[in-house]
C-alpha positions as CSV (number, residue, x, y, z in Angstrom):
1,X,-14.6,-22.9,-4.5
2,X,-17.1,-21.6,-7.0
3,X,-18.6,-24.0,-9.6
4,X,-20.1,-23.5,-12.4
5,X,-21.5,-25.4,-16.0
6,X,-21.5,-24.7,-19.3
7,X,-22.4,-26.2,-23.0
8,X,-21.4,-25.2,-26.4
9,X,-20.9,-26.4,-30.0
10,X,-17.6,-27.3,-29.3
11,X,-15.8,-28.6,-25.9
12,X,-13.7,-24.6,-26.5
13,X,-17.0,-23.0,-27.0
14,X,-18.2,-24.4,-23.8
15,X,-14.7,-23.5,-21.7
16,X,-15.0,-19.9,-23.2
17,X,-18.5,-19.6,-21.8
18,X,-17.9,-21.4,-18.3
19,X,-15.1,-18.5,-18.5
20,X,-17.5,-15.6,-18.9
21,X,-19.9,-17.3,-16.5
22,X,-17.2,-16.9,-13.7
23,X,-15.3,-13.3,-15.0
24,X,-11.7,-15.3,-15.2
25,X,-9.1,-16.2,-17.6
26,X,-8.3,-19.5,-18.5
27,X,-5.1,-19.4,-16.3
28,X,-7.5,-18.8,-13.1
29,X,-9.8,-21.9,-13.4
30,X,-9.5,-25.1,-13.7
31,X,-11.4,-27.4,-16.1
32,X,-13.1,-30.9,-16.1
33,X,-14.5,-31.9,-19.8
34,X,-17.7,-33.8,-19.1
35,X,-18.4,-34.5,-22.8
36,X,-17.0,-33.6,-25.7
37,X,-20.3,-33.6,-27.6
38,X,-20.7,-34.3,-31.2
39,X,-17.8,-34.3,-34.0
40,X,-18.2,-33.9,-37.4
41,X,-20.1,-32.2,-39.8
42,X,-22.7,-35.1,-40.0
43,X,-23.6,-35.3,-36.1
44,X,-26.4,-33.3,-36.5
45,X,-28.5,-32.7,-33.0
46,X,-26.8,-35.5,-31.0
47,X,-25.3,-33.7,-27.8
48,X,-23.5,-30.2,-27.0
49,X,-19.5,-30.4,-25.5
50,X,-20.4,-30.0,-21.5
51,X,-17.6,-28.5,-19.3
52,X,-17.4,-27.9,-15.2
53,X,-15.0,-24.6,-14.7
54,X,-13.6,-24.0,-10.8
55,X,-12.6,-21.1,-9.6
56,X,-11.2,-20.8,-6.0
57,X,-12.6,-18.3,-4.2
58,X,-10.7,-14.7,-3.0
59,X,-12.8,-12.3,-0.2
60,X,-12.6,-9.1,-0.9
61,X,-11.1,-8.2,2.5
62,X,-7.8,-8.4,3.9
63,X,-4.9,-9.1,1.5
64,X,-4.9,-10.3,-2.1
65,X,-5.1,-8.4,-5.3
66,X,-9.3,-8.6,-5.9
67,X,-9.4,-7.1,-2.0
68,X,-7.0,-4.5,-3.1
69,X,-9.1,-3.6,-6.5
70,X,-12.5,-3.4,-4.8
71,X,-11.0,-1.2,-2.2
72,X,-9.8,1.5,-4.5
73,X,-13.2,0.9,-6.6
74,X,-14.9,1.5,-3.6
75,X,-13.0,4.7,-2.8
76,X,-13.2,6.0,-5.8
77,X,-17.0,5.9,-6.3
78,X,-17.2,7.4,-3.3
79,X,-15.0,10.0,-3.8
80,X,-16.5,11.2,-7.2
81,X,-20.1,10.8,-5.1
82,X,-18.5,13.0,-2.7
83,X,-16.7,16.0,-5.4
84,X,-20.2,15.6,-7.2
85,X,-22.6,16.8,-3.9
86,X,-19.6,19.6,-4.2
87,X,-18.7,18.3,-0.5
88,X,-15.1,19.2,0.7
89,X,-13.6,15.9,1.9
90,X,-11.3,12.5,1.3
91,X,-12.3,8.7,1.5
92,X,-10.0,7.1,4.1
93,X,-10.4,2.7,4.4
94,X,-10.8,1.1,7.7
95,X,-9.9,-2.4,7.6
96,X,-10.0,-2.7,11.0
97,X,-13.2,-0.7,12.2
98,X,-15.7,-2.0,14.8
99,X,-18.9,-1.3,12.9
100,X,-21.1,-3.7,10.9
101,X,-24.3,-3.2,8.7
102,X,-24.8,-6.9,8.2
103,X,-26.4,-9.2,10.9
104,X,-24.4,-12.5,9.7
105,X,-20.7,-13.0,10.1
106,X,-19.3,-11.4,6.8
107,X,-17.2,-9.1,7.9
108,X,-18.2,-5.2,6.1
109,X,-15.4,-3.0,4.2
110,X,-15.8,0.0,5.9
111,X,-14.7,3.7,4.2
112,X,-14.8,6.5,6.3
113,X,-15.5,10.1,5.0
114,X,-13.5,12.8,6.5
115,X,-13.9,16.7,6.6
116,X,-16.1,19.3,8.0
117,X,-19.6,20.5,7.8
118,X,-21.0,17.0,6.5
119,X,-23.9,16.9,8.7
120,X,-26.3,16.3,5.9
121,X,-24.4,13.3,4.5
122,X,-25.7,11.6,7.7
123,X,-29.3,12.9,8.2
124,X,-31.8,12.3,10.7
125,X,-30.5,9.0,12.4
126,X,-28.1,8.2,9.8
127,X,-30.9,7.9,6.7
128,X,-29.3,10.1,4.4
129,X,-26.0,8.2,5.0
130,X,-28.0,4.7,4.5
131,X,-29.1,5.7,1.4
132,X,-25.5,7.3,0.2
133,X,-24.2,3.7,1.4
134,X,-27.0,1.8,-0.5
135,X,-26.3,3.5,-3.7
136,X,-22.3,3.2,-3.1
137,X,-23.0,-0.5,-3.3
138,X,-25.4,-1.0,-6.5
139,X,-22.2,1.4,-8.3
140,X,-19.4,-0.6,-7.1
141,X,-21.2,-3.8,-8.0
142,X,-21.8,-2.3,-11.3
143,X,-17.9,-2.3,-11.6
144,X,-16.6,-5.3,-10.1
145,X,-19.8,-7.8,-10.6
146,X,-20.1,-8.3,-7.1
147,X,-22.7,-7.0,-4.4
148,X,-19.9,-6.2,-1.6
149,X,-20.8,-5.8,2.1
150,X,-19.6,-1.9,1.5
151,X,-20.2,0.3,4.8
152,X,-20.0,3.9,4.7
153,X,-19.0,5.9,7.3
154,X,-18.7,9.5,7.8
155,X,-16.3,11.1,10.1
156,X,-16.6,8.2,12.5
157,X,-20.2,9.0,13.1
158,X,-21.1,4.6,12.5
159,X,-18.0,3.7,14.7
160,X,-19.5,5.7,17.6
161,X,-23.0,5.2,17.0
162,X,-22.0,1.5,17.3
163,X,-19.8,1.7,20.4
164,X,-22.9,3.8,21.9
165,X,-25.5,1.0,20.9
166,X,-23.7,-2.1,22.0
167,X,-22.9,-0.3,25.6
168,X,-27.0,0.2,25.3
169,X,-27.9,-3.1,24.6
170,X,-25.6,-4.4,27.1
171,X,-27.3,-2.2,30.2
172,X,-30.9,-3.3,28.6
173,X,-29.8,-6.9,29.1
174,X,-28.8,-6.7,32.6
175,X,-32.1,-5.0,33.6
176,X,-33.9,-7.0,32.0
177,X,-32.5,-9.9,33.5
178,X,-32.7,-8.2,37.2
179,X,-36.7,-6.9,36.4
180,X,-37.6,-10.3,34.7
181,X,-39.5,-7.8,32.7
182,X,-39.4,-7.2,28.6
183,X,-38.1,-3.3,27.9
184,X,-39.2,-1.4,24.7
185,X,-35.9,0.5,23.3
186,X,-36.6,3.9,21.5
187,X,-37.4,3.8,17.8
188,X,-34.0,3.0,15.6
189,X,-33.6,2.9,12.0
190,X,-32.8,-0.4,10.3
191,X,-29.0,-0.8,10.8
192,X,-29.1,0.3,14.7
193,X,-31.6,-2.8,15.4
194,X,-29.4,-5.0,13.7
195,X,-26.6,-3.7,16.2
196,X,-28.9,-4.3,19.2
197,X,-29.7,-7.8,17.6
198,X,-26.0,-8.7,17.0
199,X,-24.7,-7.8,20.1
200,X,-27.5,-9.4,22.5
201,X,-27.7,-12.8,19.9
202,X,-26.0,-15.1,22.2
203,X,-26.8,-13.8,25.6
204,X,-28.2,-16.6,27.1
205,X,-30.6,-14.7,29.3
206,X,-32.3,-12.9,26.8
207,X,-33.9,-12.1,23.3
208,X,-34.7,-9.7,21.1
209,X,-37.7,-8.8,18.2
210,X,-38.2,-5.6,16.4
211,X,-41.8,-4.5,16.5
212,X,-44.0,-1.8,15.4
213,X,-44.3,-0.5,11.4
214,X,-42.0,2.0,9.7
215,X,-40.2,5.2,11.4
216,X,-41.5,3.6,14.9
217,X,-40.0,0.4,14.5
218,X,-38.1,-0.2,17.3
219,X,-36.5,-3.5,19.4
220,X,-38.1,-5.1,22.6
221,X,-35.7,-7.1,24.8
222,X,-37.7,-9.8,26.7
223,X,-36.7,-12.9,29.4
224,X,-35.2,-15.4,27.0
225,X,-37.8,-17.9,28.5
226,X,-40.7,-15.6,27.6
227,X,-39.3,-14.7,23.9
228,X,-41.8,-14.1,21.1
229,X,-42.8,-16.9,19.7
């Protein structure tokens, strides 16, 4: 449930901005009148109308009209994106797909691109593609006033890459756990570390830190008893 507050001249003035404040109509929130502030034309400077406007809350995944308008937002920023590099290729929506980009438990809406030759969408590591996906998001939430947990995908490339990592992290664990010994993985760009992290978070055995600056960032899985502190 969100919640917001509001004043104004009148206890409608008030309502009407509460609306704004939450982008609904009146049908979709309800009201509570906290004051109805000053009447008549000589209450000069003696209290504003006060109003609490709830809205309840709709994700913008699985089923409900606000999931089904942020998809087709989403896939058509992407697609004009796409025609505009002059790229040959359709927007397809994966509710179901196994990748992330987030390291807490909100689930991502995840569009894949599909066609050939689009090698350069995804870049060295997937950085080009990070940045496509980064500006996907600041247009979309230009749109629908809401910074969505949008992944970008093309041709699978995420879906793997994730599979890939989380069989990686997986085999680090269980040598690290036979060695007793910390092991550096290989530099990975921001979104891969948060895989490694997600995957290993509630191994009881062991930890995980990202060290090292920039490009050469990469994650060190150590003994959970001999974590960084």
């Amino acid at each position: 449930m969100k919640e917001v507050e509001a004043t104004g001249r009148t206890v409608e003035e008030a309502i009407n901005r509460a609306l704004a404040k939450l982008k609904v109509s009146r049908d979709e929130a309800e009201i509570d009148v906290v004051s109805e502030g000053s009447q008549g034309s000589f209450a000069m400077g003696t209290g504003e109308a006060k109003v609490i406007a709830r809205v309840e809350e709709q994700p913008f995944t699985g089923i409900g009209t606000r999931a089904a308008d942020a998809i087709e937002v989403t896939s058509q920023v992407i697609q004009d994106l796409v025609d505009r590099m002059d790229l040959d290729a359709g927007v397809e929506y994966l509710p179901d797909a196994m990748v992330t980009e987030d390291s807490g438990n909100e689930s991502g809406m995840v569009f894949d691109i599909l066609g050939d030759d689009l090698g350069l969408l995804i870049g060295r590591h997937g950085q080009t593609l990070a940045n496509f996906q980064y500006l996907v998001r600041i247009l979309v939430a230009q749109k629908v006033g809401d910074f969505l947990p949008i992944v970008v995908d093309v041709n699978g490339y995420r879906q793997r890459r994730f599979k890939a990592l989380e069989v990686l992290a997986r085999r680090t664990a269980e040598q690290v756990r036979r060695r007793h010994m910390p092991f550096a993985l290989d530099p990975m760009p921001a979104f891969e570390r948060r895989i490694i992290h997600l995957v290993l978070a509630n191994d009881p055995d062991v930890a995980t830190q990202s060290v090292g600056v920039g490009d050469e960032r990469k994650v060190v899985v150590v003994p959970r008893d001999e974590s960084f502190k």
